[in-house]
C-alpha positions in Angstrom: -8.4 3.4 -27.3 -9.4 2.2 -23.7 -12.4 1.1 -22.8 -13.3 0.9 -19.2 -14.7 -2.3 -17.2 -18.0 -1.5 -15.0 -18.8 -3.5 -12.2 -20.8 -6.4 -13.2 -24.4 -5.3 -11.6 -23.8 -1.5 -12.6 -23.5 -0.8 -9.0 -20.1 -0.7 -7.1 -19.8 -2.1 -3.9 -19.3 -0.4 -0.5 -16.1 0.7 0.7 -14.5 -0.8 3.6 -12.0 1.5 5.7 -8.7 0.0 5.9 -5.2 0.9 6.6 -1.4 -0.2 5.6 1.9 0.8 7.6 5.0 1.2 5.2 7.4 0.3 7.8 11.4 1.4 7.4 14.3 1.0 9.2 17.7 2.4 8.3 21.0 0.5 7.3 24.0 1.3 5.9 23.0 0.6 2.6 19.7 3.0 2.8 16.6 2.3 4.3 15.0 -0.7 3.5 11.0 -1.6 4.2 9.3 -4.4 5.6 7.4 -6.5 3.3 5.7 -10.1 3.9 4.5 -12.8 1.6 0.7 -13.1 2.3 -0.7 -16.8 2.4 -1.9 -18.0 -1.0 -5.1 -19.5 1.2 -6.2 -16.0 1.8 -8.8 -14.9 -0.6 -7.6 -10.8 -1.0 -4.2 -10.6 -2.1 -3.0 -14.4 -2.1 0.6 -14.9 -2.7 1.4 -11.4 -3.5 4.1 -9.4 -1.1 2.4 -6.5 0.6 3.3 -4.2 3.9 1.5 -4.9 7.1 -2.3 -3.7 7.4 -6.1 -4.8 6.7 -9.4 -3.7 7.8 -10.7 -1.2 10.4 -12.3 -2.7 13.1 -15.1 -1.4 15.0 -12.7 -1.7 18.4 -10.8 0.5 16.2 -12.7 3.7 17.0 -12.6 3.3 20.6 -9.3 1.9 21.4 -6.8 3.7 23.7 -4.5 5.7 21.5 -1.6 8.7 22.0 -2.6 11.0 19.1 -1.7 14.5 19.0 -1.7 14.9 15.0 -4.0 17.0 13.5 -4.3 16.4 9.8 -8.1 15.4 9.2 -7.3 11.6 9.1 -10.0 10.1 11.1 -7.8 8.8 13.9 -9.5 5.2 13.5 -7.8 4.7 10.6 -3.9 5.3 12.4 -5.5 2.8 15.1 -6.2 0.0 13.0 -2.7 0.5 11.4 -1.2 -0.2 14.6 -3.1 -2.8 15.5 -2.4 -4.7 12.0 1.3 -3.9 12.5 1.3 -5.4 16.0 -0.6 -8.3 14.8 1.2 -9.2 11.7 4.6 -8.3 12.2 4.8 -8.3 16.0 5.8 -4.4 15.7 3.6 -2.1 18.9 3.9 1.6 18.1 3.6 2.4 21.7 3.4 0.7 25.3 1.2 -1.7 27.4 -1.2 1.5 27.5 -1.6 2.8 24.4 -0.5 3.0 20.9 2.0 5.9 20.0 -0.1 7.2 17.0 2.0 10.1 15.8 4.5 7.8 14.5 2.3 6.8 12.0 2.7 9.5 9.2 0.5 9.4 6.3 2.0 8.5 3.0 -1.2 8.0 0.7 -4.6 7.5 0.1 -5.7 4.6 -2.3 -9.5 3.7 -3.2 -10.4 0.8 -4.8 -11.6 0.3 -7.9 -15.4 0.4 -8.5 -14.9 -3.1 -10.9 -13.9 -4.9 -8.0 -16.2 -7.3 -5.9 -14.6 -5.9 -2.9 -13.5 -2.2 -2.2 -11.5 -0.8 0.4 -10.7 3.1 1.9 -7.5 3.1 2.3 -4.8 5.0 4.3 -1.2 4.0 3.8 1.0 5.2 6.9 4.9 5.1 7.1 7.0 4.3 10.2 9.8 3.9 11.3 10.8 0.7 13.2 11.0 1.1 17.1 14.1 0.7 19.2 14.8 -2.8 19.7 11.9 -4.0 17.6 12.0 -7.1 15.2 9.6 -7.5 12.6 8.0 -11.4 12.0 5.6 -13.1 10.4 2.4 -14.4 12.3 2.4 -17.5 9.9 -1.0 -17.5 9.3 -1.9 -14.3 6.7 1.8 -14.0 6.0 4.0 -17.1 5.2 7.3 -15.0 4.5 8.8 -12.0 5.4 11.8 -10.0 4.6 13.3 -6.4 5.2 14.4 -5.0 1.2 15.5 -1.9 0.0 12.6 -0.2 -2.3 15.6 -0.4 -5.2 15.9 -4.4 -5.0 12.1 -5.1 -4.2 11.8 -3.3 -7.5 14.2 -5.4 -9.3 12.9 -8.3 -7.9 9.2 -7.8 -8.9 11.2 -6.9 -12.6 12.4 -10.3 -12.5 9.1 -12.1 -11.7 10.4 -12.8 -8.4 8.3 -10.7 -6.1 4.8 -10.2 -7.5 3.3 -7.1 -6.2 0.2 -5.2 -6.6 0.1 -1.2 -8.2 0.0 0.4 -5.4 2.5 -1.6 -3.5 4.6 -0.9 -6.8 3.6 2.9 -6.8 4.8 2.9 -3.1 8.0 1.4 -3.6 9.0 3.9 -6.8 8.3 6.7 -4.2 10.3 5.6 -1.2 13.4 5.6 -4.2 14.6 8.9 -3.5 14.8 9.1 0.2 18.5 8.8 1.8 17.2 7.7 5.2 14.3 7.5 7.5 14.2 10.6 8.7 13.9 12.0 5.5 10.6 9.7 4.3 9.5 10.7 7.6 9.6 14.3 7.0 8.5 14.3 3.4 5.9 16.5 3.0 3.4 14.6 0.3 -0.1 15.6 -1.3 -2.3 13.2 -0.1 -5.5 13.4 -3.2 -7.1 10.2 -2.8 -5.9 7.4 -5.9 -8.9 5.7 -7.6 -7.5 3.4 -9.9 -8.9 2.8 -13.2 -9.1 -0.3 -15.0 -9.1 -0.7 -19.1 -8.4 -2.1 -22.0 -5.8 -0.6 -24.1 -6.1 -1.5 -27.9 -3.4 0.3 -29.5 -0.3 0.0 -27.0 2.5 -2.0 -28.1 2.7 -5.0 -25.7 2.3 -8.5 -26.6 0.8 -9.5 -23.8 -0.8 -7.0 -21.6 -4.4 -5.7 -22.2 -5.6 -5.0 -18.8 -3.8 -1.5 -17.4 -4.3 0.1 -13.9 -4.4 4.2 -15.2 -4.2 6.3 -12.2 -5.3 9.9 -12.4 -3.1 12.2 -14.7 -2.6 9.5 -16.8 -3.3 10.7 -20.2 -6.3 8.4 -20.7 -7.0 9.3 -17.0 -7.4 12.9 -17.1 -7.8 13.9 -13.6 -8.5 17.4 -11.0 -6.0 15.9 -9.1 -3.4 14.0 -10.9 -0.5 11.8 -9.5 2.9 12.3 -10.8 4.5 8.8 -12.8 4.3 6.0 -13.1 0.7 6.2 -14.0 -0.1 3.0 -15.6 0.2 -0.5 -14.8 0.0 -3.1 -17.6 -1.3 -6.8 -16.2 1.7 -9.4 -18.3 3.1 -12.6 -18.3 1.1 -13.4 -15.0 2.4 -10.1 -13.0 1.7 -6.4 -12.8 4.8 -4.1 -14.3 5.1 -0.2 -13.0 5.1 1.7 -16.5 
């Protein structure tokens, strides 16, 4: 059966906004994302591969943006995730001016666990990469970087290659079915926000893995608002695995 972990104190800690940019571009093979390889010195997320994005900053709220969107996203949030794209991959969604907001569609909504020492409020945007843009690595945060196709990125992190977090898993198993940018552009997602869960499963058959991320729907994660699979993600062999 699984039991859940509670935060140490019995209080969780306070969410931090934040905001991620799954950014595409199209090939002839299908689209592929950018990903980079995030320094091991940094203390959230060292060593894994992630997409472009981090904390909203108070600026964030005020800068100069081009936003005609309505959707109920606090437009802070789409600011931020231009500013971290600009600033970690060297990607401007926009002009000397302003950023060009409404290319920033939203994808999904993750919130941290309450276990964890630090949380964060999440928005993950997609976009696609501008016209005679290159994506880089500011070789500070990020010490790698590469462009993949959601399919390979997958095999890699199979392979123990490309160690990944659940929801950059999660994210990459939904980019699968989309045939081009456009399309992931388009797609037309429910956006209920993701709360992981994490416990310890007694009676599942892995040798190795007794931590699981459930997310809601999960059958030991029943849920108003489920997600459709994968919904669990078993901690083995020193990586996470989409299951």
């Amino acid at each position: 059966m699984p039991r859940d972990r509670n935060p140490p104190d019995g209080k969780p800690a306070d969410l931090r906004p934040a905001a991620t940019v799954i950014l595409l571009r199209d090939t002839p093979d299908g689209p592929e994302v950018w990903m980079m390889e995030r320094n091991r010195a940094v203390g959230f997320m060292g060593a894994a591969w992630v997409f472009p994005g981090g904390r909203v900053d108070p600026e964030d709220a005020t800068r100069a943006v081009r936003l005609t969107r309505e959707d109920g996203i606090p437009s802070h949030f789409r600011a931020a995730a231009a500013r971290e794209l600009e600033e970690e991959a060297g990607v401007r969604l926009g002009d000397a001016e302003a950023y060009h907001l409404d290319g920033l569609v939203p994808w999904s909504h993750w919130i941290t666990p309450e276990i964890e020492p630090r949380r964060y409020d999440t928005w993950f945007f997609v976009a696609a990469l501008p016209s005679g843009a290159e994506a880089r690595i500011d070789g500070q945060e990020a010490v790698a970087g590469a462009w993949l196709r959601p399919a390979d990125a997958l095999t890699r992190a199979e392979a123990g290659t490309l160690p990944l977090a659940p929801p950059t898993l999660r994210t990459l198993v939904e980019l699968l079915p989309y045939a081009d940018v456009a399309a992931a552009l388009a797609a037309r997602r429910p956006l209920p926000p993701i709360c992981p869960r994490f416990v310890k499963i007694d009676d599942l058959s892995s040798a190795d893995a007794s931590v699981w991320v459930l997310l809601p729907g999960d059958p030991d994660y029943p849920s108003d608002e489920p997600v459709d699979p994968p919904t669990r993600f078993p901690f083995a062999v020193g990586r996470w695995w989409a299951r």
